[in-house]
N, C-alpha and C positions, 0 to 999 in steps of 0.2 A: 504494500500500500504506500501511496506516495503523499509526503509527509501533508499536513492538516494547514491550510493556508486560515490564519487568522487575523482578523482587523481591528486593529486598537480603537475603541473608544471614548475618544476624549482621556489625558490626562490630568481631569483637576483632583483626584483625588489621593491623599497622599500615599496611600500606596498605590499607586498606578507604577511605581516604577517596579516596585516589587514583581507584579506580575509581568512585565514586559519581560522581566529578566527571567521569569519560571519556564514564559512561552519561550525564550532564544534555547534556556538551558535543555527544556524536552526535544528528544532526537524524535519526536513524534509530529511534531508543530514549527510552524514556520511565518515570521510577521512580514502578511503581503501588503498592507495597507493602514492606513491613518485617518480617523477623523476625530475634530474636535471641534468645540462650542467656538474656540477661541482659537479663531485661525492661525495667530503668531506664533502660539504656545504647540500647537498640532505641526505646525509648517517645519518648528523647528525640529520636533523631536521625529516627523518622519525624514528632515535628511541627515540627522543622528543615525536612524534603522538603515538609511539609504529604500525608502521606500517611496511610494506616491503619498501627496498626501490628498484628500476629497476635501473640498467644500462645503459642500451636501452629503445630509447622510444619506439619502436615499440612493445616489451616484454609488456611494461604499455600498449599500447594499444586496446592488445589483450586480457587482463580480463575479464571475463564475470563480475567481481562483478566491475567492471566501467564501466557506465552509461553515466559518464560525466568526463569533465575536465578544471580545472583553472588554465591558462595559463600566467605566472608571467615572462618567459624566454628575456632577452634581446630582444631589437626590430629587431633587424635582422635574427635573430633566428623564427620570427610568420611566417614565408610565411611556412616553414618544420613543425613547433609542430600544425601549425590550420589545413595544408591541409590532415599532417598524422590524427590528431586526427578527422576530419569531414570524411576523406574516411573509418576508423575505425566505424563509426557510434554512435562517442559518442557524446553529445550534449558540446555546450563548452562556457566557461566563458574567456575572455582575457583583459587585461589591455591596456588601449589606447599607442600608435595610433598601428591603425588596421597593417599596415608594412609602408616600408619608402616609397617604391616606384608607384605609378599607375600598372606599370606592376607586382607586387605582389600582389597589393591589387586586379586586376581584377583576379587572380591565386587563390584567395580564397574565393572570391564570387562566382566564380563557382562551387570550392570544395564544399563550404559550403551549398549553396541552389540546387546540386544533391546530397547531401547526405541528404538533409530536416530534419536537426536537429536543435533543438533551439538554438540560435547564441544572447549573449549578448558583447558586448563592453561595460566596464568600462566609463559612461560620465557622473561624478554623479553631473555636473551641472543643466543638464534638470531636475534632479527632483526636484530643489529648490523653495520654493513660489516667491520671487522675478525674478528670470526667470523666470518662469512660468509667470507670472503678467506681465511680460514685454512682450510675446509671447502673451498673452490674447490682449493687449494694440495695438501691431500691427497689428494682426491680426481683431480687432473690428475699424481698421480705426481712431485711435481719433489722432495720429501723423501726418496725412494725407499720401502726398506721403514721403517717408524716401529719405530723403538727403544726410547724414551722420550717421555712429557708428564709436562712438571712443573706445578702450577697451583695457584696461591695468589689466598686470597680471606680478607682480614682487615677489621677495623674495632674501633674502641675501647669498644664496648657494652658489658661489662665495666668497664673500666676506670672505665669515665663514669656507671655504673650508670644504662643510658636505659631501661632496665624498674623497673616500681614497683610494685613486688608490696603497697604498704603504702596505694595508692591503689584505692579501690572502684572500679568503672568505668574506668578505667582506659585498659581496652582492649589492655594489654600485658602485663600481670604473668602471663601464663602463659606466655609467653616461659622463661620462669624454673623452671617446672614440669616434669617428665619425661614424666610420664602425660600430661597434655595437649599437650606438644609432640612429643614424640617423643625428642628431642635438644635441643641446645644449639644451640653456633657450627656444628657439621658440620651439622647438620641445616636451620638456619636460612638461614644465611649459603652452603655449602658445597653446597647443594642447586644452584644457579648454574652451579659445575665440575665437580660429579658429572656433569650432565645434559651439559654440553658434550664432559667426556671420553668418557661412555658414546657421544655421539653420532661422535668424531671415529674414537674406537679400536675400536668394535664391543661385539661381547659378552665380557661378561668371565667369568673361569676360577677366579680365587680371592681372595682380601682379608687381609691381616692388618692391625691398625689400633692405634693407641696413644691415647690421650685419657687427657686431666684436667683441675681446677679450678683455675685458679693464682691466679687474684685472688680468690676466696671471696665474690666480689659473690652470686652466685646458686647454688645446690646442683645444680649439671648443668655439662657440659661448655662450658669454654669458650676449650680448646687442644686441636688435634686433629690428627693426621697417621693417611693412610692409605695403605699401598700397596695396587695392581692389579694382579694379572698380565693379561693377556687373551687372547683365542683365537690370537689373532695373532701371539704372544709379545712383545706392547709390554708396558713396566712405566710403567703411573701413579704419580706420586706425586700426592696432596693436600695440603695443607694450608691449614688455617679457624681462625683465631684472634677472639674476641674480646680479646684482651690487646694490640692493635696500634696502638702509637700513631705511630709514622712508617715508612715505606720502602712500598717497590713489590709491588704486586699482580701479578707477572708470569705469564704463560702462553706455554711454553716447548715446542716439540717437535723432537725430533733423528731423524734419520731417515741410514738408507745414504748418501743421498746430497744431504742438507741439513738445515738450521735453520730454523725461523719462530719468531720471539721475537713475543709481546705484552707493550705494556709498560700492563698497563689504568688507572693512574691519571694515567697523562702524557698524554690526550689523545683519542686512547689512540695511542702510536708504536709501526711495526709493522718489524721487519727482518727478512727475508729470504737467505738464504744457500743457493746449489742449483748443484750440478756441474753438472745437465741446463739451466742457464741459458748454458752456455759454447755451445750452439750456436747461441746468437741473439745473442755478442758481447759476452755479458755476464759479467765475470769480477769475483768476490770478493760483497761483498753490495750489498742494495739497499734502498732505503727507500722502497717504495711507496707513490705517494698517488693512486693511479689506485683505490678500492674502490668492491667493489661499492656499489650502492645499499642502504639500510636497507630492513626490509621494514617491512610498517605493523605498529604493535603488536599484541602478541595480542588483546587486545579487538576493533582495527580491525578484525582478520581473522571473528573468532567474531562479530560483528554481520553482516561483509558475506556470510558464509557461511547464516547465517541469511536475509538476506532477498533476495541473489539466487544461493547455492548456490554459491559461488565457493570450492575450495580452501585449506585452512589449512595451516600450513606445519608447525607443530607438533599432533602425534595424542595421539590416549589409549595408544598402546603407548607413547609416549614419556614418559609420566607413570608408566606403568607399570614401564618400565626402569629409571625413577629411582629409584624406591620398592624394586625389587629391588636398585639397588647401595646405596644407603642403609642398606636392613638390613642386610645384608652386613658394609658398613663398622662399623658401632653393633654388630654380634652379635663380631664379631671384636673390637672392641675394649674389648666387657664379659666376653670370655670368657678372653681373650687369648691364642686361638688363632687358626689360620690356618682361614678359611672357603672351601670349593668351594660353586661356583656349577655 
């Protein structure tokens, strides 16, 4: 098979480069083409690749020697570059969250599964061994019923002011923006433990949420706490700061009849605590280092799914699920009421 001809979309986002560099490093794939929002910024980086670059996206999407496409464009921007690119027929790679809104997000899950093309979302938490070990853990009952997750995802963006809204090209200053992001730190950042909690505790039942600006770097959120109730009757907590300059990023779940701590910036250390372990002689807690294996990144997966049809771990209802508690979170916490789901 000859190699997977792919078109870059749009660089504003800041891992865009990440993935250019995944697509050059796979002997699978190959970057034929360029489009961006922001012609200067696109113009430049396809004669970096030494490639064409388009104008239009519909021009890029009509190549025959494009197969697929990685989709890096501001998040307000994914409901036009996923629905063009899946009614186009090209298989597509995009960067979380799926779009801001429910009603966009159900606009491309139907683009996307009638035009039955391989659909990855960027969530490269699932494939980590200590999530995964924590997904193992709930799933095999040793927590009993789940009670609570608590799950914190900070970093000093704010603080450090690492978006530059004053810089052309850029590539990041709409980070900063509302309209064009959606959100702030919850949205940004927060998108990470939304998608893990929504994965670990099911569907959820209702939201209240609290946000605000504390450092004034940017005009959007960038301190946010959310709770979840859920069908289950677990309670999530969230919290996504960019105002965070030291302490622990943990991920916490209590359960009838135990504890699994994550401690994610230490390593990541994981402890375990489970009554149902007394019958295999094990009393008090434990600090396992027996985890599962990592799975291949989302990319690995959406190429090898591509060219030999091989299962991906993460779907399009799972981008979709995001994007519904996302809103949720953000309508709760600009209304300042409590949302049903």
């Amino acid at each position: 098979m000859s190699k997977i001809g792919i078109a870059i979309l749009s660089l504003a986002h800041v891992h865009a480069g990440g993935y250019v560099h995944q697509v050059q490093e796979n002997p699978n794939t190959e970057i034929v083409a360029v489009w961006d929002e922001d012609p200067v910024r696109g113009k430049q980086e396809a004669e970096r690749l030494g490639v064409p670059f388009y104008e239009y996206l519909d021009d890029i999407l009509a190549l025959d020697t494009v197969q697929a496409v990685v989709n890096d464009s501001p998040t307000n921007l994914h409901p036009q570059v996923l629905i063009s690119a899946a009614r186009a027929g090209k298989h597509i790679f995009t960067e979380k969250a799926l779009t801001i809104t429910v009603e966009e997000a159900d606009m491309v899950k139907e683009a996307v599964e009638k035009a039955g093309v391989k659909f990855m979302i960027s969530l490269p938490s699932r494939t980590r061994p200590e999530i995964l070990f924590a997904k193992q853990i709930l799933d095999q009952g040793l927590l009993g019923d789940v009670t609570e997750m608590r799950a914190r995802i900070a970093h000093m963006a704010a603080l450090d002011k690492w978006f530059k809204p004053a810089e052309k090209h850029s590539g990041n200053a709409w980070f900063g923006d509302e309209k064009m992001a959606g959100g702030g730190a919850f949205f940004d950042l927060g998108c990470h433990r939304v998608d893990v909690m929504r994965w670990f505790l099911g569907e959820p039942s209702s939201v209240v949420a609290r946000k605000n600006n504390f450092s004034g770097a940017y005009d959007i959120d960038d301190n946010m706490v959310a709770v979840v109730e859920f069908k289950n009757k677990a309670i999530g907590v969230l919290e996504v700061s960019w105002v965070h300059r030291l302490g622990p990023n943990p991920l916490e779940i209590y359960g009838t009849e135990g504890f699994l701590s994550l401690d994610m910036a230490a390593g990541p250390r994981v402890w375990l605590e489970s009554l149902k372990l007394e019958s295999h002689g094990i009393k008090g807690g434990v600090a396992p280092t027996n985890l599962p294996k990592a799975l291949p990144m989302p990319m690995e997966q959406w190429i090898n799914a591509i060219k030999d049809g091989t299962e991906m771990s993460i779907t399009l209802q799972d981008g979709w699920n995001l994007t519904q508690l996302m809103d949720a979170c953000y309508t709760a916490a600009r209304t300042g009421t409590e949302v049903k789901l």
